[in-house]
N, CA, C and O of each residue as an XYZ file, in Angstrom:
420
protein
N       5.339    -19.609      1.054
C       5.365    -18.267      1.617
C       4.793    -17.311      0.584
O       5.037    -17.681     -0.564
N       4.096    -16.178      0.676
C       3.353    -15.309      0.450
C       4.284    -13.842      0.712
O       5.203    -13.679      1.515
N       3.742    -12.937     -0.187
C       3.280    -11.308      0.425
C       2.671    -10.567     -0.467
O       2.507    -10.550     -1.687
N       2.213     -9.610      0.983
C       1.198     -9.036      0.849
C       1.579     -6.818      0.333
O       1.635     -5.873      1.119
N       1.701     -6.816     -0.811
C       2.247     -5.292     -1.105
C       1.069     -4.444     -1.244
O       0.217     -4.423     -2.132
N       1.168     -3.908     -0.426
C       0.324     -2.318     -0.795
C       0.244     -1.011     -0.821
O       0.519     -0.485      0.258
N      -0.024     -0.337     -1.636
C       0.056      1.222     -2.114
C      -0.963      1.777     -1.284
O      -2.098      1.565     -1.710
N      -0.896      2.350     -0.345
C      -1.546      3.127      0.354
C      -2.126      4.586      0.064
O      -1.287      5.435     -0.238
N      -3.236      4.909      0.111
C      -4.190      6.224     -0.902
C      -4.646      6.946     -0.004
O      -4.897      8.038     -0.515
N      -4.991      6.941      1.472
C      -5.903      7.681      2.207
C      -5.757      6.563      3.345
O      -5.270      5.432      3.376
N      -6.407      7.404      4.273
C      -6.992      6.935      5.270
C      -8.307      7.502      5.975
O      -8.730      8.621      5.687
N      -8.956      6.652      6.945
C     -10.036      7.171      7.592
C     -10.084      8.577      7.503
O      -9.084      9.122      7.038
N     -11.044      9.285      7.853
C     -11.321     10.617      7.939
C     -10.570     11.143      9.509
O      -9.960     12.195      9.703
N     -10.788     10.287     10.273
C     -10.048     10.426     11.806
C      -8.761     10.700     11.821
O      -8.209     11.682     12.318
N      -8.143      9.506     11.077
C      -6.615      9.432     10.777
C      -6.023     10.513     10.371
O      -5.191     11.099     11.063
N      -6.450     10.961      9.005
C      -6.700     12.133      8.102
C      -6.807     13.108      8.974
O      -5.775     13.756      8.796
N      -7.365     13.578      9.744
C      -7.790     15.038     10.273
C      -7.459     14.914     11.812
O      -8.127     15.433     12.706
N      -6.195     14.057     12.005
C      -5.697     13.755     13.441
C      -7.141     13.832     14.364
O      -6.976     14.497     15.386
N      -8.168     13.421     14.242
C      -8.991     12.688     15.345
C      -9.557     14.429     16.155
O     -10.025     14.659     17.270
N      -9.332     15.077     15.340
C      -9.548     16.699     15.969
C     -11.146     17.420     16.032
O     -11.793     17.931     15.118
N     -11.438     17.267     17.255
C     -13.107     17.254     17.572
C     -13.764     18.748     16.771
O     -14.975     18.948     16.867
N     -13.002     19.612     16.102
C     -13.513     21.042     15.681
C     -12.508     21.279     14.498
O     -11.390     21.788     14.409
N     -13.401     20.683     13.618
C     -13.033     20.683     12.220
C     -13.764     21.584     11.334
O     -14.973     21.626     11.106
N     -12.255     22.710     10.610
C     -12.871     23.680     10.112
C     -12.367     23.485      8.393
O     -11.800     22.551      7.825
N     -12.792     24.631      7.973
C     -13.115     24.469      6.068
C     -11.321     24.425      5.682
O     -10.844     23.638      4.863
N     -10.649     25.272      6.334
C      -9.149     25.434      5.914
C      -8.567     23.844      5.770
O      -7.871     23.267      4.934
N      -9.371     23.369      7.312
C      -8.717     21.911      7.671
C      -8.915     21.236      6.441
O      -7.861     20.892      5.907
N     -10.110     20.903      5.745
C     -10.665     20.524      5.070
C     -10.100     20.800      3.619
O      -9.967     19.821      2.884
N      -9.741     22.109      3.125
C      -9.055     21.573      1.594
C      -7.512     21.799      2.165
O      -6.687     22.124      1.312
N      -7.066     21.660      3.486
C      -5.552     21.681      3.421
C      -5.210     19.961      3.169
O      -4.142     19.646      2.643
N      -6.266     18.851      3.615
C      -6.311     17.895      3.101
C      -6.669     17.463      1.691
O      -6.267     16.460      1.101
N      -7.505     18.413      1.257
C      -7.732     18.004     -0.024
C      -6.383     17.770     -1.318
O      -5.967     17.000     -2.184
N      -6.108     19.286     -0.534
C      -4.578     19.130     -1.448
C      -3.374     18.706     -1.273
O      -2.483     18.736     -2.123
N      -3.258     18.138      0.248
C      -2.727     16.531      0.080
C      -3.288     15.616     -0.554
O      -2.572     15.016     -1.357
N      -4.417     15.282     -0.454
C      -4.864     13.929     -0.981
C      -4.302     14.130     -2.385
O      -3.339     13.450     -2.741
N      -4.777     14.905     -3.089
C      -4.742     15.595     -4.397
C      -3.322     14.967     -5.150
O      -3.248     14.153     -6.071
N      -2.176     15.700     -4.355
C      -0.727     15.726     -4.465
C      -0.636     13.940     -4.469
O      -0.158     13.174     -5.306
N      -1.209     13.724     -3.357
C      -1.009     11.822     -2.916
C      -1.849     11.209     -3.536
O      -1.843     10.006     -3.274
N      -2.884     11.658     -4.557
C      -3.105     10.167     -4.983
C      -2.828     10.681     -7.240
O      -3.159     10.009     -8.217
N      -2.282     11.761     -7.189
C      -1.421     11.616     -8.078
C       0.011     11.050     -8.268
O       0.496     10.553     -9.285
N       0.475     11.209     -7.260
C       1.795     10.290     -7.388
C       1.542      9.153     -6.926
O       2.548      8.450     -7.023
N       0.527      8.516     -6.379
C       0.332      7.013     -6.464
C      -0.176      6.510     -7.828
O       0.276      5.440     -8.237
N      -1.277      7.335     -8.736
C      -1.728      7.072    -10.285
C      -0.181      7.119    -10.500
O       0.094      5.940    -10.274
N       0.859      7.657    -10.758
C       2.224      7.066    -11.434
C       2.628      6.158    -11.397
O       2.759      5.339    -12.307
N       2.982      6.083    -10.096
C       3.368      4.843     -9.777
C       2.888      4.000     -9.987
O       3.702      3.109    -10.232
N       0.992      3.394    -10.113
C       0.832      2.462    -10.258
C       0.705      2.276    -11.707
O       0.335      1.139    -12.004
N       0.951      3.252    -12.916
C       1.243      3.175    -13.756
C       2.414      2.478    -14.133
O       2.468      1.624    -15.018
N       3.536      2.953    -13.289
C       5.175      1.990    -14.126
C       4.819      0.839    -12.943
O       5.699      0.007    -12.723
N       3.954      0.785    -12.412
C       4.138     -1.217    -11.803
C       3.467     -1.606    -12.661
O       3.925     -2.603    -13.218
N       1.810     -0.960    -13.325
C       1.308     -2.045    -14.312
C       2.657     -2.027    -15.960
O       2.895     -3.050    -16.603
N       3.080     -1.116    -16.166
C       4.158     -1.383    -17.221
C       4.853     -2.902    -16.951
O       4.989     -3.845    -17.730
N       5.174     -2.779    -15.758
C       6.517     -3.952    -15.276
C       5.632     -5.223    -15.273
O       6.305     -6.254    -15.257
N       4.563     -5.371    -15.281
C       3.645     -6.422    -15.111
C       2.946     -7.451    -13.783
O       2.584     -8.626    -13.722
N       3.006     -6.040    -12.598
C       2.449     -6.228    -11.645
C       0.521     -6.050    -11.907
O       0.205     -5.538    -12.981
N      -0.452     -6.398    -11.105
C      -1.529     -6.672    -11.123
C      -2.128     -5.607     -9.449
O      -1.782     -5.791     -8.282
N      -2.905     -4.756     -9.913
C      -3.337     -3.990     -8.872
C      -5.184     -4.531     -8.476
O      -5.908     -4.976     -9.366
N      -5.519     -4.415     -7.443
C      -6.705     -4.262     -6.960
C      -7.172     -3.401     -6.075
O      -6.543     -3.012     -5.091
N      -8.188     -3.096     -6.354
C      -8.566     -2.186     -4.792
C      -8.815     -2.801     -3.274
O      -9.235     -3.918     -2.972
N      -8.390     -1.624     -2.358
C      -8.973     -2.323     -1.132
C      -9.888     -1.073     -0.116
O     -10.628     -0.170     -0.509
N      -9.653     -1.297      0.717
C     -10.629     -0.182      1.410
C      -9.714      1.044      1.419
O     -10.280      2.081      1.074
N      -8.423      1.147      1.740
C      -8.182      2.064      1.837
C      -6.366      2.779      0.901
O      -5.700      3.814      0.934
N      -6.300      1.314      0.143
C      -5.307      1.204     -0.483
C      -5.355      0.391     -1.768
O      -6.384     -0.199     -2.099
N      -4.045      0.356     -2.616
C      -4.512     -0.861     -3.535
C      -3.254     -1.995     -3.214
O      -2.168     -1.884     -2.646
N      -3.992     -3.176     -3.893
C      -3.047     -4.280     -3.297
C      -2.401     -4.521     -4.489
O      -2.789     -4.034     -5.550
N      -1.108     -5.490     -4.349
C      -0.116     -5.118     -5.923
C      -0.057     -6.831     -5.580
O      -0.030     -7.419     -4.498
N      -0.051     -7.316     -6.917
C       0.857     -8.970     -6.738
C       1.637     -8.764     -8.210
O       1.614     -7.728     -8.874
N       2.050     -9.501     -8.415
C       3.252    -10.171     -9.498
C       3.717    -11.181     -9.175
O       4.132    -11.518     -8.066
N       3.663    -12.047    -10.654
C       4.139    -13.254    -11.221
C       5.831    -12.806    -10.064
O       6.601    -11.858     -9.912
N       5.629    -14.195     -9.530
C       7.516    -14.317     -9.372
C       7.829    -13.786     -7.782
O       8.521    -14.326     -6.919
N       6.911    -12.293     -7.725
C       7.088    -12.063     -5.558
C       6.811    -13.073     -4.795
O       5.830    -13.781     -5.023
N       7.344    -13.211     -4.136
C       7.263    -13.873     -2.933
C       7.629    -13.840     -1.687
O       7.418    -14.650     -0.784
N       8.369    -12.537     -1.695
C       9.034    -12.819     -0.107
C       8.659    -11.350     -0.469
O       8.278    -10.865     -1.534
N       8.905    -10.756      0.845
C       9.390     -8.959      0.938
C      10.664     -8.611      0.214
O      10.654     -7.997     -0.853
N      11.772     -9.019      0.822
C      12.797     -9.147     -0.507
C      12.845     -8.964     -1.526
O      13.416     -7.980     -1.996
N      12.194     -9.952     -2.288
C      11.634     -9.598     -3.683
C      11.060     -8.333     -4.003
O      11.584     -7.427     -4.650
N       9.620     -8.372     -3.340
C       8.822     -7.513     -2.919
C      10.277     -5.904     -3.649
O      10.252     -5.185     -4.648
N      11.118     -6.013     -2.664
C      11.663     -4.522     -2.562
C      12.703     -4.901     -3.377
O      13.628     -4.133     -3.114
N      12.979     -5.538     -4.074
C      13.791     -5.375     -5.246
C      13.641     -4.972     -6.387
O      14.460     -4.426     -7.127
N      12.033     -5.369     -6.642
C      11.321     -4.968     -7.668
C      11.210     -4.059     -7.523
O      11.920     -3.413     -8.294
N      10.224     -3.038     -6.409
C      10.246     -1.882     -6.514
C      11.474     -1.091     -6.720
O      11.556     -0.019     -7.319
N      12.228     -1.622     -6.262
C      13.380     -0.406     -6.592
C      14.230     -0.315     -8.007
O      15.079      0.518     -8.324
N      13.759     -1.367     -8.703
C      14.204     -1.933    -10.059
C      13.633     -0.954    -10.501
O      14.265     -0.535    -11.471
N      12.100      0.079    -10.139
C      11.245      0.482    -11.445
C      11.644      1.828    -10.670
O      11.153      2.877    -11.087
N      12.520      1.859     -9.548
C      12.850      3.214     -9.187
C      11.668      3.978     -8.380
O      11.240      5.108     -8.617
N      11.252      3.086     -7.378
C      10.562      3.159     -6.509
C      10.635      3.561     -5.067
O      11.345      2.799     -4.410
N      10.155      4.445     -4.462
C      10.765      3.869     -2.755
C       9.905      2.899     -2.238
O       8.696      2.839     -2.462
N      10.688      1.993     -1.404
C       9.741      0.768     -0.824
C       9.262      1.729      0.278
O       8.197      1.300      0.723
N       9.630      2.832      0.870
C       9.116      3.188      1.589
C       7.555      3.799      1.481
O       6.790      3.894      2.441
N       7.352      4.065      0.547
C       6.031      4.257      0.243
C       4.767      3.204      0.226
O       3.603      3.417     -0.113
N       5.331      2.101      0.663
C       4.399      0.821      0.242
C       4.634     -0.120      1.943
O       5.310     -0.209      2.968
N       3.717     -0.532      1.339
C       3.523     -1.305      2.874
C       3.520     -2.788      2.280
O       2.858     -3.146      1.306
N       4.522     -3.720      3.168
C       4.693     -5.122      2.448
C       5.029     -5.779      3.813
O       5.854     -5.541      4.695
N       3.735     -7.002      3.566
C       3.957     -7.865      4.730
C       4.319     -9.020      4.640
O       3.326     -9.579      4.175
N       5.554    -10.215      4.856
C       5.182    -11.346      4.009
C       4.187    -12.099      5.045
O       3.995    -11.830      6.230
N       3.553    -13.218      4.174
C       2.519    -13.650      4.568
C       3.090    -14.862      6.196
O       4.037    -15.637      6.067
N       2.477    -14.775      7.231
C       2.479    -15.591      8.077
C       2.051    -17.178      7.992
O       1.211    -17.670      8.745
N       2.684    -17.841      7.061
C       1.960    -19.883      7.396
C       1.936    -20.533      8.330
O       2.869    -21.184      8.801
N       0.660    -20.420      8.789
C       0.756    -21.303     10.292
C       1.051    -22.785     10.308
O       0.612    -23.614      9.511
N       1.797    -22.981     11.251
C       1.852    -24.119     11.687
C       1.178    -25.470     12.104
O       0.880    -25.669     13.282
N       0.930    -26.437     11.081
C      -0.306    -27.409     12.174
C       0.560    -27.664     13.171
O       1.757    -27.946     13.215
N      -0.571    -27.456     14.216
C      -0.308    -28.110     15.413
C      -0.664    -29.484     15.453
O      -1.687    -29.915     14.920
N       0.411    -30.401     16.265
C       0.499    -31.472     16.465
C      -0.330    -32.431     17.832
O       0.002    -32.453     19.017
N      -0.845    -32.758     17.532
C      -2.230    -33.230     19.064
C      -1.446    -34.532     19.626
O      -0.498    -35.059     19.042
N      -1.986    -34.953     20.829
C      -1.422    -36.240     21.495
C      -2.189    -37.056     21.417
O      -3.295    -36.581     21.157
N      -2.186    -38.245     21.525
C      -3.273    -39.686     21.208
C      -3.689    -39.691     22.981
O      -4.470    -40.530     23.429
């Protein structure tokens, strides 16, 4: 078994600007200074996970976290909350192992 943790940074521009066909300049840095606010407190955070000796990568729209030793979600949210984290901020999936299927002669 597997999982999959990630720190989430942004999203689409759609997502971001609720999908709103008349997009004006206010709209535009009232996001900025969310993003701003949100991807400084994600640089923290992923600061005390690399302390703890988690491993970050980028992804399209987030970064992905592993560490020696996770394995379940469980884990997953024990750790985070060990470094005084909310798991709620993170998105953690454990991984799905499929099943072989079994065929008939």
């Amino acid at each position: 078994m597997g999982v999959t943790v990630c720190l989430p940074l942004f999203g689409p521009p759609g997502r971001e600007l609720e999908e709103d066909p008349a997009v004006t300049g206010g709209q535009l840095r009232e996001l900025a200074d969310q993003l701003h606010e949100r991807l400084h407190k994600a640089a923290e955070m992923l600061e005390k996970l690399h302390a703890a000796g988690w491993s970050a990568r980028v992804a399209m729209y987030d970064v992905i976290l592993t560490r020696c030793g996770v394995q379940t979600k469980a884990d997953a949210e024990r750790w985070l909350g060990e470094l005084g984290l909310a798991v709620e901020e993170f998105l953690i999936i454990e991984d799905v192992e499929e099943e072989e299927e079994v065929g008939h002669a």
